[in-house]
C-alpha positions, -999 to +999 in steps of 0.1 A: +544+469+867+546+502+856+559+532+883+550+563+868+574+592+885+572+632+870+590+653+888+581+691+889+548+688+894+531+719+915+509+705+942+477+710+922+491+691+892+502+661+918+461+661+927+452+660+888+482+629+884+464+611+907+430+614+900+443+603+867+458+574+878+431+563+897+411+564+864+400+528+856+406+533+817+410+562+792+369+565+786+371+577+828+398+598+824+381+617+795+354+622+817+374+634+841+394+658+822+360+669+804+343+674+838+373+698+850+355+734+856+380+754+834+400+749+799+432+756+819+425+730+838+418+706+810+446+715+795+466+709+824+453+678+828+457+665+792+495+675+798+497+655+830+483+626+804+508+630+776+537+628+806+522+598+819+525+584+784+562+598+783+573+581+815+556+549+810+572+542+776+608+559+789+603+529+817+596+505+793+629+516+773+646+515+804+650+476+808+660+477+773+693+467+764+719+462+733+721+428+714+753+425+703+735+393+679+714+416+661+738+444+660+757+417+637+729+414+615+723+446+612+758+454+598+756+425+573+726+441+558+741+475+560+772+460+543+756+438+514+735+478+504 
């Protein structure tokens, strides 16, 4: 399960985040962003989207971590260039 968290948000932009979010797919939140009443806000809104995006694959990177295994194969093919 994904936790989405961006901090910094103004109150306005925490609205637009969760409208977002509530979006069933990315065909809604087009809508959504498209049926905003000024560019500003689409704007702001296609920001909000591209954080989301940020935070969910910084999540995902999160749980990652080193394999000493593949670090040795790695240096064996670096070695043999």
């Amino acid at each position: 399960m994904i936790d989405i968290q961006i901090h910094g948000l103004n109150a306005r932009q925490m609205i637009l985040a969760d409208i977002i979010w509530a979006c069933e797919d990315k065909p809604g939140v087009d809508r959504f962003i498209k049926a905003l009443p000024t560019q500003a806000f689409r704007c702001e809104a296609e920001g909000i989207v591209e954080l989301m995006k940020m935070a969910a694959v910084e999540q995902l990177y999160d749980g990652i971590t080193d394999n000493p295994e593949a670090d040795r194969v790695i240096k064996r093919v670096i070695d043999k260039k």
